[in-house]
N, C-alpha and C positions, 0 to 999 in steps of 0.2 A: 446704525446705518452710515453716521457720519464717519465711526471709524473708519468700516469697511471701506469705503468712497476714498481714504486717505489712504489708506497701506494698501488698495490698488493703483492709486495714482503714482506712489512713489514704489513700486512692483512696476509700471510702465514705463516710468524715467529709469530706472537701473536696465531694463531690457532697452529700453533706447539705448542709454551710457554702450551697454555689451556690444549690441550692434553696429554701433559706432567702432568701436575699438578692434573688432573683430572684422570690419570694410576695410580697416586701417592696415591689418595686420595681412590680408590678402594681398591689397595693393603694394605691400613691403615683399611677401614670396614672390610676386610676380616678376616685381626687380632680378630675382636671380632664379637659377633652377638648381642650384643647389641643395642637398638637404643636409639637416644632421643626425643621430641616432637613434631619434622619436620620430622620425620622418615630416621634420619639421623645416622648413626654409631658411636658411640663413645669407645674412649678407656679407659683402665685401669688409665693412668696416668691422664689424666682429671676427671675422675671420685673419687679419692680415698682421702676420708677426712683425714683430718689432724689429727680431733680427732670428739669424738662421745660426744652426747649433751644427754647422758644420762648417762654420766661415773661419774658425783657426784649423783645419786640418788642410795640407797638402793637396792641393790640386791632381786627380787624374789624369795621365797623360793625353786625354781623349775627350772629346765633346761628350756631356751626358744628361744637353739640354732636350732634346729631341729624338725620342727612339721609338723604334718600329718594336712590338711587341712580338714575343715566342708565342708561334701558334701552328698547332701543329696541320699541316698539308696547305700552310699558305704564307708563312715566313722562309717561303723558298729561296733558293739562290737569283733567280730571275726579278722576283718581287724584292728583294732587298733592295739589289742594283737601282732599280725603277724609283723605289722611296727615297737612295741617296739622292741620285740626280735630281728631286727635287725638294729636296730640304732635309730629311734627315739626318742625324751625326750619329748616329748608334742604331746596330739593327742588331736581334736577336736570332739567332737559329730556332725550328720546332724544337721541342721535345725531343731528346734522344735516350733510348738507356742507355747508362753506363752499364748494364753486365753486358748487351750483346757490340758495344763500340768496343769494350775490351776483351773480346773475346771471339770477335767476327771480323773479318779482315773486310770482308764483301762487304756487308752493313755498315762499316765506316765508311766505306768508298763512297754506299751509296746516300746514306743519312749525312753524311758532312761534305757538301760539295762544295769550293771556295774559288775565290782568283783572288789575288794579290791587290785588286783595288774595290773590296768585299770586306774592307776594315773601315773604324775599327769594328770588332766584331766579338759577341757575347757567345759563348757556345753552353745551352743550356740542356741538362741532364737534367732527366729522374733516378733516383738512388733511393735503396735503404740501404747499403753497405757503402760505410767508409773506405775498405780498403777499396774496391770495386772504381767510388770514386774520385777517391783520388788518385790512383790508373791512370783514369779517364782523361784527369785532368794533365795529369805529364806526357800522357800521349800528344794532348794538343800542345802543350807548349813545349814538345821535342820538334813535333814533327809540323805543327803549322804557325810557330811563334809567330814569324814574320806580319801576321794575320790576326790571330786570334786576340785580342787582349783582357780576358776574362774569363772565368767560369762563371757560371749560374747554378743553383740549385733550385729544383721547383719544389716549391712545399705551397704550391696555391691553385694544383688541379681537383675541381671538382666532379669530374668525370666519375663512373662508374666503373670504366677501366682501373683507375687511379685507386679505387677502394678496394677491389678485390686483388691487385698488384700491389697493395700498401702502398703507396707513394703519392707523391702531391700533398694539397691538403689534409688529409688521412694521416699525417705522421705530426700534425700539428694538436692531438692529445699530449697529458702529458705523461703518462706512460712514456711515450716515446720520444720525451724530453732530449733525455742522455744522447739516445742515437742520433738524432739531426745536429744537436752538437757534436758531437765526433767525428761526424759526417764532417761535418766546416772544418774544424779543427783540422783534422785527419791532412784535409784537402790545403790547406794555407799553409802545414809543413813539408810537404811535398812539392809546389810551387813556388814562383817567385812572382806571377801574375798574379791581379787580386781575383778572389774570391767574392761574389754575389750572391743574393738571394732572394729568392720572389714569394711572399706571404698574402696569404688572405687575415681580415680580422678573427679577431679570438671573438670570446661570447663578451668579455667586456673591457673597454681601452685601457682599466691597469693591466688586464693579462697579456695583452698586446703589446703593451710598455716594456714589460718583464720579459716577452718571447725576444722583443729588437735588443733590449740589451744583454739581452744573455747570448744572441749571435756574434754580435760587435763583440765583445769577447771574445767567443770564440773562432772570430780570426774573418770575421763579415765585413768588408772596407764599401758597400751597398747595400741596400736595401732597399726594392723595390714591390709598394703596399697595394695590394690589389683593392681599392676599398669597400668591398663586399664581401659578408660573412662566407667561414669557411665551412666546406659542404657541409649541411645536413638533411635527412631526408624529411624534417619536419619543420624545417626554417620556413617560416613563411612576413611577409611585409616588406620594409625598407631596408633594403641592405642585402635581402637573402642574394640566395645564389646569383639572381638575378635580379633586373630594377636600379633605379637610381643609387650611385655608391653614395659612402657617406664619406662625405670631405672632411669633415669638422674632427674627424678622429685621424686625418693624416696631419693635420697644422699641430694637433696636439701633441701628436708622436714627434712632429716634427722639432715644436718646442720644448719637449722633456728629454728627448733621447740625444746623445750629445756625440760626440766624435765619429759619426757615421753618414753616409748619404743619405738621400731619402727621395724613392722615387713613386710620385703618384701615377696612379692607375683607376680609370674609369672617369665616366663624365663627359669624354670631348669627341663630339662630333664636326666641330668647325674651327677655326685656327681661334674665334675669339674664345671659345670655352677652354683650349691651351691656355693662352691669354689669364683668362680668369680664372681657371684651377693654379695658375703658377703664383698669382696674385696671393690667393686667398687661403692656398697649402703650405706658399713658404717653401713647398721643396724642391730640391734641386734640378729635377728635371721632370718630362710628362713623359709617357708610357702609354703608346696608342694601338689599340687594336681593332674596335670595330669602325672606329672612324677610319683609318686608315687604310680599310680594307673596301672603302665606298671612293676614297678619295686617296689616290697614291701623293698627291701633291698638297698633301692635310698641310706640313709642314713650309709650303714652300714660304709664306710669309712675313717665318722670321729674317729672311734677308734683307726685307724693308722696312718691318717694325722693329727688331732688336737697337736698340740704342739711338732711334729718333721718339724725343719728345713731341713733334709734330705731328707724329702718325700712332701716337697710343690707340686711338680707337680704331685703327686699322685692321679690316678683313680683309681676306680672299677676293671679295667683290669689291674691293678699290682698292683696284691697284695704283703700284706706287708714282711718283711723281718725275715727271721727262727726264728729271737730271738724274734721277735714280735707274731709272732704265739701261743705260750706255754702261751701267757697273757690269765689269765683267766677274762672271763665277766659272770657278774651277768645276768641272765634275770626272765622276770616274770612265777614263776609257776603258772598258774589258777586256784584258786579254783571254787566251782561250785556255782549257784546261789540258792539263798534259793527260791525264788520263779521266775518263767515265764512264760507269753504264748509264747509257741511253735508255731508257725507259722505254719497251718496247708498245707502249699503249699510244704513245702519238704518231706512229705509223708514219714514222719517217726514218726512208730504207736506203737511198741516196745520197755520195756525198757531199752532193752539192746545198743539202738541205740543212749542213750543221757545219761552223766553224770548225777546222782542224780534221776534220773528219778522217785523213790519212793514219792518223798518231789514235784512233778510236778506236780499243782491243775489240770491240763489237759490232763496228763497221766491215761486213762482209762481202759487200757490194765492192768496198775498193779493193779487195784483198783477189774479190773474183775479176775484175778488170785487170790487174795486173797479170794474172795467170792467162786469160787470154790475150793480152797483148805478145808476153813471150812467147805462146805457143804458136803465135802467127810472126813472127819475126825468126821461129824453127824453119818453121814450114816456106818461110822467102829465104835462106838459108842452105834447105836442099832441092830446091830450085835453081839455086842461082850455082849449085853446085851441078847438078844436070845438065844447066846451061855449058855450064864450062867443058865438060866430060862432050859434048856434043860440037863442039868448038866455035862456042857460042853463033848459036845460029837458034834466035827467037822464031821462026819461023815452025819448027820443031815440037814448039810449049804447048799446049792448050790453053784455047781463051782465059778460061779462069786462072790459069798459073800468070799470066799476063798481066791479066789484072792483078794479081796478088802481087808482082815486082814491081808495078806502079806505085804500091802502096807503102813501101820500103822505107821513105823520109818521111812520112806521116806518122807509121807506126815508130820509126824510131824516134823522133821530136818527143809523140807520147810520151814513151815508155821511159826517154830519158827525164823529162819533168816529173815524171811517179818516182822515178826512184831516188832523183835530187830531195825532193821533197822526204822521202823514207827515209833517206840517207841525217835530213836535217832534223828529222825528228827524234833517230836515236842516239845522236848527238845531245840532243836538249834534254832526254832521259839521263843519261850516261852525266850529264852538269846538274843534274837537278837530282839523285838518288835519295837524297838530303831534306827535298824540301816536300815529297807526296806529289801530289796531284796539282801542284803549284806552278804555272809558267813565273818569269817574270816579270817585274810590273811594268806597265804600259805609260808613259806620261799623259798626264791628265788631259783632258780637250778644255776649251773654252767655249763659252756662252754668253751672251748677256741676259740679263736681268729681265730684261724686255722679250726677249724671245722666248726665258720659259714662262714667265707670265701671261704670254697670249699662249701656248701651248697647255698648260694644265687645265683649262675650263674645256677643252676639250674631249669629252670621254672616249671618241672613237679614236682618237689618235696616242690617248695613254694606253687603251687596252693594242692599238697597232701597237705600242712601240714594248709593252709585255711580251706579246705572241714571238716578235722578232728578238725577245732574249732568249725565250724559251729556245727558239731552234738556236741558237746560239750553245746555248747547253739546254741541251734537250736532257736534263737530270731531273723533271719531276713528270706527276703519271699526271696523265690528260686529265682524268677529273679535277686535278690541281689547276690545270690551266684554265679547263669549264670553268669553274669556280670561281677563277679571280675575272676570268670574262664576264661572267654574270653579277658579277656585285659592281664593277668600276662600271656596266652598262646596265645598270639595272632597268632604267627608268626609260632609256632608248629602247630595249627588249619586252618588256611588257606594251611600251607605245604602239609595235610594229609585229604586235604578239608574233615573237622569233625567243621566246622562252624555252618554249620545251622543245624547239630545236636545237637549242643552243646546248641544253640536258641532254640530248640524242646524238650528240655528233662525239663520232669513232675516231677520227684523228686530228690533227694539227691545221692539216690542208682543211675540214671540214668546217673551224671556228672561223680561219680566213673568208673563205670564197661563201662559204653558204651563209653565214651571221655577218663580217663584220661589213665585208665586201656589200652586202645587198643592206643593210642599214646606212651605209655610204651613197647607193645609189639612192634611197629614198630620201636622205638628207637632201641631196643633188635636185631631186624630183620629185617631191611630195606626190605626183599625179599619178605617180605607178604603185602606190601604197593602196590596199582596200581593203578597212577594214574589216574581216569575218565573224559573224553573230553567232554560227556557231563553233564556231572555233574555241573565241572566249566562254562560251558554254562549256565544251568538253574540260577547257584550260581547269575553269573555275573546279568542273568536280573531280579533275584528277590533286587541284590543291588540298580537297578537301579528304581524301582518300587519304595523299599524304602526311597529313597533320595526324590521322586518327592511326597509321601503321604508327608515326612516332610518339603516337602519347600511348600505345601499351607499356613500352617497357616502365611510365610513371604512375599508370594505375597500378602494372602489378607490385610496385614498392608500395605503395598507398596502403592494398589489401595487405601486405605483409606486416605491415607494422598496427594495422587494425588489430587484427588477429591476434597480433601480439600482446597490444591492448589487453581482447577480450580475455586473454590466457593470464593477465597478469605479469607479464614478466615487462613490468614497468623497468625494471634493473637493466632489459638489455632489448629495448624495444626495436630492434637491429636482429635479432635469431634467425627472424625466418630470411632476410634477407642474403643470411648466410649457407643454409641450407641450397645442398649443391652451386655452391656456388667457389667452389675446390679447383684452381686452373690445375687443367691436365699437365702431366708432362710430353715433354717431347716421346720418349720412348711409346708412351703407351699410343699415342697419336698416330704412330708409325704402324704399331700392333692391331689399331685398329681397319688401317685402309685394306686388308685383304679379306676381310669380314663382310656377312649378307649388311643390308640396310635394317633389317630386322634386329639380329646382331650386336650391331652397331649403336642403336637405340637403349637396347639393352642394358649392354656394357656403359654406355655414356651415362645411363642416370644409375647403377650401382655405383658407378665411381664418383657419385657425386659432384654430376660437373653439369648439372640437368639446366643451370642459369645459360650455360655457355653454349654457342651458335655451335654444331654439329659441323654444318656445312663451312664456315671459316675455319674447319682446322683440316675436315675431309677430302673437301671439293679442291680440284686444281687449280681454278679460280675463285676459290674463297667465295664466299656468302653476296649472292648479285644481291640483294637487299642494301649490302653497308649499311651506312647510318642510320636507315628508317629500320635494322633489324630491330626487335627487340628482344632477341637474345646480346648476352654480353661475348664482345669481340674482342679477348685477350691472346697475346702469343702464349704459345707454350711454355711451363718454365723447363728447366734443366734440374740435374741433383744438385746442382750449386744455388739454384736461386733461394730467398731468401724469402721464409711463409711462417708467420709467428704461430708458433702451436700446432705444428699441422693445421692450421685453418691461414683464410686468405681476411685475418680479420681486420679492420680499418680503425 
């Protein structure tokens, strides 16, 4: 008894000891939100290099401390502009292919829209053909040098798109080693601009060591690490798709892999998590996307923390100090674009509603005011030619021709300022043949310090000063706008439940006057706000509708890979996945539209394309579901595109 009494007693001091130690270790992860690749907490002092493995290479001619991430339907031209003006030094383009940018005149115009003070500027393709893009890449640096200073390759989409189109993280097996290097390679002979690249993690940080150095190689002067595993449909914990990245394998890359850049990705929602990913990764710059997209002015803080030791622990919410405020900052004036299409979904039809609008092949509105101004400047013409044949004696006219000779130096003022303006604008085509869709550059405005520091905590007046780029170039489609409305106002929209209006509105004019305009006034007036019980009812079950159309398309990957399971084919637990899931081609697409809907169903799943949205390749306006489809929403390819095996395998 007396034993037992002892080696339980010392059984409750070792669980004391544990729990002790294990209080201790808590209140250490609390210290940071960091994790690393056991999804474990690490801190600042384990983390922070001693020195950086790219401190003897050549400096970039460009800031690549601060960048706005590639993403596609919200790394717009309008939203770029917006993240410069307040702190950014580098913004990325979405997603573009390189087969249909080299091989679609319209589709560059409309995927690559730039100005001149829109640098510097990353222009980021998906590819699996090397020649394709490196194209790609001398297109931009023929035709938009001035501008562009990079290419990008994505090899770190995990989309579904991306798996059945082969590209993105899908080409980071290593089958498909050779090709992503030749891809680079291909593309840094070609150029004289550097060459980028954007990686997700491999399955473990040597194969990730081995993928960065085998790029830098192959002609990689970046490299930027998303740090979160690269898609799989079975990933699940710290790191997958989604969830906290893992830091602790970007410092590592950072400190083994040598004569390259190294740009982290994931982690930062507020200027201090920049702050302490740049601390604690060692790399050369931060890569932000979801933060950036809640907060366009994520950045603006390094202009008062970068290189004062007095304001290290400086955020966003202390601002800087009186004598720092009077610093003046350059930002981008925009000029306007010599050519684009207007996007006809923000319902804006009048010149007055978009800079340049005269010189806008698409603007029909000015082209129809012109033809009547002429045609009324006919008609006072043989009038006054009447007049004269009559020996001039107004008395003779009819009221309305009267009226209409009244109207002589009004009409003519017009029509002479239309056609100064027309006159000047194919002059600035006729100087610019050379340069695309590129006015040029406008000299910078200034600012203080102080005035965008009170302006950024303002949400209503960053999403004003969005909407007012937008009509400026009106080059992205309204749900892009919705979009970046509801995220930079998130929290004002939910308060004022003006959500699913904000979801609902059909044009440009609509985000102003019915969302931002009446959140303005209830700022103004809290008394005219009431809140509605059932409204938030309805809100609540149409969120929940929502959630459940987009988690089909993750059950049915679930059930496919079960099945697979249960079939045994542990070797390629991915089969059924693939199973119709063959992007059409364009031809047959075409083949299809004169066909019953019956037909049409038919055909669609013999041809093995049973995964793919019917209606986004049928319907005139493509699939009204979008994103909560859960069919997959790929273009068509061509005979040129590029499908390993006859299959679309990843």
């Amino acid at each position: 008894k007396k034993e037992k009494k002892k080696k339980k007693k010392k059984k409750d001091c070792k669980d004391k000891d544990l729990k002790k130690k294990k209080k201790k270790k808590r209140q250490k992860i609390e210290c940071s939100d960091l994790i690393n690749s056991n999804g474990q907490s690490i801190s600042a002092s384990v983390l922070s290099p001693t020195d950086s493995t790219s401190a003897g290479l050549p400096p970039l001619p460009f800031d690549i401390t601060h960048i706005l991430a590639p993403m596609v339907g919200a790394s717009d031209l309008p939203y770029r502009l917006l993240t410069r003006k307040y702190g950014a030094t580098l913004a990325y383009t979405p997603m573009i292919s390189s087969t249909q940018f080299v091989r679609d005149p319209t589709y560059r115009l409309r995927e690559l829209q730039l100005c001149q003070e829109d640098t510097p500027l990353v222009v980021h393709f998906s590819a699996n053909n090397p020649d394709e893009f490196a194209q790609a890449a001398v297109i931009c640096q023929e035709k938009y040098g001035s501008i562009v200073s990079a290419i990008d390759l994505n090899l770190g989409c995990p989309q579904r798109t991306a798996y059945v189109g082969h590209f993105g993280s899908y080409l980071l097996d290593p089958k498909d080693r050779q090709l992503i290097l030749s891809i680079v390679s291909k593309a840094k002979q070609s150029v004289s601009i550097p060459i980028f690249v954007k990686i997700r993690l491999l399955d473990t940080i040597e194969e990730t060591i081995a993928l960065c150095e085998q790029l830098r190689d192959a002609g990689a002067s970046l490299i930027t690490i998303h740090a979160r595993y690269r898609a799989s449909f079975e990933r699940n914990g710290p790191g997958a798709r989604d969830g906290p990245a893992i830091l602790d394998q970007v410092r590592e890359i950072r400190c083994r892999v040598k004569n390259v850049f190294i740009i982290s990705n994931g982690n930062v929602i507020t200027y201090e998590d920049v702050r302490k990913n740049m601390e604690l990764t060692g790399a050369d710059g931060i890569m932000s996307a979801e933060g950036i997209l809640d907060d366009p002015a994520l950045f603006l803080p390094r202009h008062y923390y970068q290189g004062n030791a007095e304001n290290n622990n400086t955020t966003k919410d202390q601002l800087p100090k009186d004598k720092e405020r009077t610093r003046i900052i350059s930002i981008p004036n925009p000029s306007p674009l010599k050519e684009m299409i207007v996007d006809p979904s923000l319902g804006l039809t009048a010149s007055s509603d978009m800079e340049g609008g005269i010189d806008n092949p698409n603007n029909n509105d000015v082209k129809k005011k012109k033809r009547k101004l002429l045609k009324k400047m006919r008609e006072i013409e043989q009038i006054e030619q009447k007049l004269k044949q009559s020996g001039n004696k107004p008395e003779e006219l009819q009221q309305d021709q009267q009226d209409k000779l009244k109207t002589k130096e009004s009409v003519q003022k017009e029509l002479s300022s239309l056609l100064s303006k027309e006159k000047d604008v194919d002059k600035g085509k006729e100087d610019s043949n050379n340069k695309g869709n590129i006015d040029t550059q406008q000299p910078p405005q200034t600012i203080t310090l102080g005035e965008l520091c009170d302006a950024a905590p303002d949400k209503l007046s960053l999403a004003d000063e969005y909407l007012q780029l937008v009509r400026r170039y009106p080059v992205v489609k309204l749900r892009t706008a919705i979009f970046h409305t509801r995220r930079i106002c998130r929290d004002l929209l939910n308060q004022y439940q003006l959500m699913e209006e904000c979801i609902a509105c059909s044009s440009l004019d609509e985000i102003q006057n019915k969302i931002i305009n009446k959140m303005k006034m209830y700022q103004k007036d809290p008394s005219k706000f009431h809140f509605d019980k059932q409204k938030a009812e309805t809100e609540k079950d149409a969120l929940e509708r929502k959630r459940l159309e987009e988690s089909k398309r993750k059950k049915y990957e679930e059930r496919m890979i079960r099945k697979a399971k249960r079939e045994k084919r542990l070797d390629d637990i991915e089969y059924y996945l693939r199973q119709g899931a063959e992007v059409p081609t364009a031809e047959f697409v075409q083949s299809m539209k004169c066909l019953s809907k019956e037909e049409q169903l038919k055909r669609w799943k013999d041809g093995n394309h049973s995964q793919h949205c019917l209606a986004f390749h049928i319907e005139s306006g493509g699939c009204k579901r979008d994103r909560t489809c859960a069919f997959l929403h790929v273009e068509a390819r061509n005979s040129n595109s590029f499908v390993e095996g006859d299959e679309v395998a990843g």
